[in-house]
N, C-alpha and C positions, 0 to 999 in steps of 0.2 A: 224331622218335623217336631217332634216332641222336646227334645236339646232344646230349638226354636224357642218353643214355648216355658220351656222348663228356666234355663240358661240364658233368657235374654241378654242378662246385663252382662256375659262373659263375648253374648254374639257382639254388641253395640260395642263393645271394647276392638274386637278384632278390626269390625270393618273401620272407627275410629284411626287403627293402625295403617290402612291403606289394606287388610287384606280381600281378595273375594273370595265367596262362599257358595256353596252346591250345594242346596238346598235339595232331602232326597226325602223319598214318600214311599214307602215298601219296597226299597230298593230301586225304584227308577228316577231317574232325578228329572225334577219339576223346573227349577227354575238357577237362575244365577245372582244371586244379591253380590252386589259390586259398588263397593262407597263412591259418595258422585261428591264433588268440591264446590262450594258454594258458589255462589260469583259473587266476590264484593265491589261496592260502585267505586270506580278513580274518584281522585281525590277533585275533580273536573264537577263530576257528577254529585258528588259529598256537596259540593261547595253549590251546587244548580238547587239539591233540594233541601239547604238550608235558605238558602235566598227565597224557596215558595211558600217555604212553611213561613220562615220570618212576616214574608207580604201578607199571608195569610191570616197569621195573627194580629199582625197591625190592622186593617180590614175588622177583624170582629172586634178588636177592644177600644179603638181609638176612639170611636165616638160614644162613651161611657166616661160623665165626669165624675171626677173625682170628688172626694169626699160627700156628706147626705147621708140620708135614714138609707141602706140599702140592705133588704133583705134577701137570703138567697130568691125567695118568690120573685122578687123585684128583678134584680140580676138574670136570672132566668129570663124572664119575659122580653128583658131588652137584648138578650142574647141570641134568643129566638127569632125577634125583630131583624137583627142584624145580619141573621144566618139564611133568613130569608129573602133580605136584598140581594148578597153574594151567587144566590143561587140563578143559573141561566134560565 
């Protein structure tokens, strides 16, 4: 337990490496720390939620014209406006 706490950054290296570890507390052991692998999204899914974000942001900016006096206050407000019709 103490290692745990002393030695993190030698534990995070291990499990890093694919090891598992036996976590032990006066000699009896507590628990099993075992590095788990992320899930990354397919390239399917990659491509689904750049299409929601893209829609997403078109929706809040588009109807914001261009050029004029705008200050962040101003920006704001209409951003708010905007974020408020999107919402169900």
């Amino acid at each position: 337990m103490s290692q745990l706490r002393e030695n993190f950054g030698q534990v995070k290296q291990m499990l890093a490496m694919g090891e598992e570890l036996l976590l032990v507390y006066r000699s009896q052991p507590l628990a099993k720390i075992s590095p788990i692998k992320a899930k990354r999204p397919t390239a399917v899914q990659q491509a689904d939620l750049t299409k929601i974000s893209a829609n997403f942001l078109e929706k809040l900016f588009k109807p914001i014209p261009l050029g004029g006096n705008w200050t962040p206050k101003k920006l704001k407000r209409v951003y708010d406006q905007q974020y408020e019709k999107m919402l169900p």
